[in-house]
Backbone as a ProteinNet text record, in pm:
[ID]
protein_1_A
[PRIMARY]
XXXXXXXXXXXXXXXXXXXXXXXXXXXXXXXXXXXXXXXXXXXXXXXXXXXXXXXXXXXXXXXXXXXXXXXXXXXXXXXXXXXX
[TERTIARY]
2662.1	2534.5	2434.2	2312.3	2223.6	2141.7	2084.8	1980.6	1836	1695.9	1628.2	1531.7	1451.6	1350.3	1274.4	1235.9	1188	1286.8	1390	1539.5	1549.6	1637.4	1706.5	1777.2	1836.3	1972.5	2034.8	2175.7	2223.5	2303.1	2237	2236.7	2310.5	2449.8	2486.9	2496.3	2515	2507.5	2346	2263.4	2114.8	2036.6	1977.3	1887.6	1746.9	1752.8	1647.1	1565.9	1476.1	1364.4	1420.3	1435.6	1519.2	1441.5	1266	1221.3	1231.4	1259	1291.9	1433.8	1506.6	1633.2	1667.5	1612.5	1608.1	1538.6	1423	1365.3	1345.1	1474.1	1491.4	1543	1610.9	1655.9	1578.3	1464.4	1387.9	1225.2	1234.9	1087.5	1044.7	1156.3	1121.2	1075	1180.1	1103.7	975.7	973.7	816.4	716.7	718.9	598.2	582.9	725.5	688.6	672.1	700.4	699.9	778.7	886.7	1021.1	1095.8	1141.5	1221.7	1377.1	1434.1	1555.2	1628.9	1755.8	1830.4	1959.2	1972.9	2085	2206.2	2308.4	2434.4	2564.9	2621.3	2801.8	2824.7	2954	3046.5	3185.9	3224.7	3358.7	3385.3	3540.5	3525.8	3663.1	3617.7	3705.4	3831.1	3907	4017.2	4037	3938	3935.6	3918.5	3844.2	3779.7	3646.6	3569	3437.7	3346.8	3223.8	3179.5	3123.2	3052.9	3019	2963.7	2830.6	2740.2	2673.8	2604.6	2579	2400.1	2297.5	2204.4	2172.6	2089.6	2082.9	1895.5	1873.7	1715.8	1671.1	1536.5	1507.6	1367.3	1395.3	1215.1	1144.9	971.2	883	893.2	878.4	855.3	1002.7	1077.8	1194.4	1285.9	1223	1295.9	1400.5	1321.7	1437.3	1572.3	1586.5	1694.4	1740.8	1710.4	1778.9	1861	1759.7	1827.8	1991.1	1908.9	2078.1	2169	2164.6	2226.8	2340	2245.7	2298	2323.5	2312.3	2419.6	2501.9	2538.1	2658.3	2763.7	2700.4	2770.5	2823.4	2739.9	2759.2	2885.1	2866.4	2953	3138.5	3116.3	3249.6	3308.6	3198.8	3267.2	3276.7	3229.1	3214.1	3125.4	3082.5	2996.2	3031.8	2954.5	2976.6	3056	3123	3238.2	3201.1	3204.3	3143.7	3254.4	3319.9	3430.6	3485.8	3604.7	3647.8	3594.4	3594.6	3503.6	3351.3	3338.8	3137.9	3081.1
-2511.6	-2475	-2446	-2509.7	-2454.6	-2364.7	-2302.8	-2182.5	-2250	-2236.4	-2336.5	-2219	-2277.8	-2213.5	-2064.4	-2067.9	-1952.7	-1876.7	-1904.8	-1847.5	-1707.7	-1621	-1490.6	-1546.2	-1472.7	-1448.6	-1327.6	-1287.7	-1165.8	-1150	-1030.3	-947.7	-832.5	-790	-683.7	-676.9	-763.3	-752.9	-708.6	-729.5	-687.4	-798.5	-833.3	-988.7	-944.4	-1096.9	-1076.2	-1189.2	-1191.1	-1314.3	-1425.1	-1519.4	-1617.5	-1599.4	-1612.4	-1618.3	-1491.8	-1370	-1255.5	-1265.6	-1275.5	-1306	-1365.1	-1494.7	-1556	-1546.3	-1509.4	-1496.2	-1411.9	-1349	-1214	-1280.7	-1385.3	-1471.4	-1550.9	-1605.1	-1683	-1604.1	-1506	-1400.2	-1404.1	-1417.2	-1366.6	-1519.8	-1663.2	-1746.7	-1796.6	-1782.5	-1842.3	-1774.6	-1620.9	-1559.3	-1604.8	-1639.6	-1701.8	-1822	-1906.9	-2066.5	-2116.6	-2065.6	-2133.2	-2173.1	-2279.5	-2400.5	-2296.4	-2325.6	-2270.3	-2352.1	-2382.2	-2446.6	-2359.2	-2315.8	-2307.2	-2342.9	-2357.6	-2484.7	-2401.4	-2454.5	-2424.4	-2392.5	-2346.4	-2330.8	-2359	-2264.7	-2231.3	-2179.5	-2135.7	-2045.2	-1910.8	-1829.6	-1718.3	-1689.1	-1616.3	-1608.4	-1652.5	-1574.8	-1527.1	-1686.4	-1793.1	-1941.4	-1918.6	-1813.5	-1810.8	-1914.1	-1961.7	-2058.8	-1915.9	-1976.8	-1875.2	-1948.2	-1943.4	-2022.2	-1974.5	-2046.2	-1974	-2036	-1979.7	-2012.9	-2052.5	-2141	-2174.4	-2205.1	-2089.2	-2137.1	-2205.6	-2222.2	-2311.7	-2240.8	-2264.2	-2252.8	-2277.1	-2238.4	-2328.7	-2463.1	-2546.6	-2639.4	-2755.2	-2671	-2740.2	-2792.2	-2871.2	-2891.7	-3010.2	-3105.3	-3224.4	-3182.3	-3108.7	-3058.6	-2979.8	-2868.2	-2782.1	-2856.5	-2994.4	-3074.1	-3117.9	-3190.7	-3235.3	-3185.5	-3052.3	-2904.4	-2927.2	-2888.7	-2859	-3004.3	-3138.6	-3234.1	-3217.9	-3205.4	-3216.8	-3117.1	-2941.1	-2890.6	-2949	-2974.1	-3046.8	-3149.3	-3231.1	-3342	-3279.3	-3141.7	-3084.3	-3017	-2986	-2900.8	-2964.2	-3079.8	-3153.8	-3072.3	-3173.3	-3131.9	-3011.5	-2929.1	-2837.2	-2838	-2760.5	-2775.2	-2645.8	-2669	-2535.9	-2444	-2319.2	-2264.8	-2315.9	-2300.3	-2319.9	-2263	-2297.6	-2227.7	-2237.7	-2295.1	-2316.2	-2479.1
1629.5	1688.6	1577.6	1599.4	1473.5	1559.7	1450.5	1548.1	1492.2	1629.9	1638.2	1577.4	1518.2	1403.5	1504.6	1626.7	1694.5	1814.9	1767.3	1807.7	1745.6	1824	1760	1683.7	1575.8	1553	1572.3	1612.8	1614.6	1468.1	1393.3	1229.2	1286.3	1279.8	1335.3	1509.9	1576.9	1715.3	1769.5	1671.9	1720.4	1716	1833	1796	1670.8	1569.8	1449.2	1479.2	1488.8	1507.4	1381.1	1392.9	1283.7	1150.8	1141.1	1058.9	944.4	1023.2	913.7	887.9	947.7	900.8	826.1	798	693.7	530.9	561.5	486.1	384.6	335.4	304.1	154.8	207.7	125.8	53.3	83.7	20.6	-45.2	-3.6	-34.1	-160	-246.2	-416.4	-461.3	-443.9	-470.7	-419.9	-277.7	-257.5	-254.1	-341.7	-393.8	-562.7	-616.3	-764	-759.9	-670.6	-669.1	-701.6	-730.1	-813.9	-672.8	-711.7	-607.2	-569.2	-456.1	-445.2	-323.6	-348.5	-200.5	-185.7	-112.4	7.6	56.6	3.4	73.2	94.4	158.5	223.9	56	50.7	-106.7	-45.6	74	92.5	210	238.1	353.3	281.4	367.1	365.1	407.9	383.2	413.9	578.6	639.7	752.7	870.7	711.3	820.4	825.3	764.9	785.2	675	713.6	592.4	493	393.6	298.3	218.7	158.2	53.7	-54.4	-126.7	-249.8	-255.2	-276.3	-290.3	-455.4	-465.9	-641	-630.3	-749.1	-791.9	-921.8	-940.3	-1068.6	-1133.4	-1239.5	-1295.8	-1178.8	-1219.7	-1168.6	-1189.2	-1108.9	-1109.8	-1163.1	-1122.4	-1160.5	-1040.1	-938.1	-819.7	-866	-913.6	-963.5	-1045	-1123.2	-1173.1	-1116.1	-982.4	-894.2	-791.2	-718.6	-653.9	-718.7	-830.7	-885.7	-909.6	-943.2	-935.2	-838.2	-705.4	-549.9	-532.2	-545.4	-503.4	-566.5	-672.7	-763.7	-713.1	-686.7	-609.6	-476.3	-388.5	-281	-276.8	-380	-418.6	-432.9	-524.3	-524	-394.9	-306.4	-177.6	-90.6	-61.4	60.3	153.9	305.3	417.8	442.4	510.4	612.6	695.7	748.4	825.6	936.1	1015.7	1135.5	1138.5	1153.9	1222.8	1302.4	1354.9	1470.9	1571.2	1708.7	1812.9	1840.2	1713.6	1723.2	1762.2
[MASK]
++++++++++++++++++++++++++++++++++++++++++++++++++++++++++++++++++++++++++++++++++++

C-alpha cells in the first residue's frame, strides 16, 4: 500500500497529515538546497523494511543519484512486508 500524498499516516497509532510526517526528514536539506534520496536498505529481524537516507553537496544530485543506484543495485527492489 503506498500512502497518497494528502493521506494520514498513523506515527504512534495517532493519524499525521503525510506531509509533516515526512518532512521531518527532508527539512534540513530543502532549506540548504542540498539534494537527498531516500531508499529501502534492509529488513529487520522482525521482517520490517528499514532505509537509509543519503545527501549531497549543493548541487551535487548527479553523484548522489549514482550513489543511491549503486546502493540500490546491492539491495535489490523493495519488498513490502508480509500482510501489506
Amino acid at each position: 500500500m503506498i500512502a497518497q500524498p494528502r493521506a494520514n499516516l498513523a506515527v504512534d497509532g495517532q493519524p499525521v497529515p503525510y506531509t509533516l510526517a515526512t518532512s521531518v526528514y527532508t527539512a534540513l536539506f530543502n532549506l540548504t538546497g542540498s539534494p537527498a534520496v531516500a531508499l529501502p536498505l534492509g529488513r529487520s529481524q522482525e521482517g520490517l523494511p528499514f532505509g537509509v537516507q543519503v545527501a549531497s553537496r549543493r548541487w551535487g544530485d548527479m553523484e548522489l543519484l549514482a550513489v543511491a543506484r549503486a546502493l540500490s543495485e546491492l539491495t535489490g527492489p523493495f519488498q513490502p512486508p508480509m500482510g501489506y
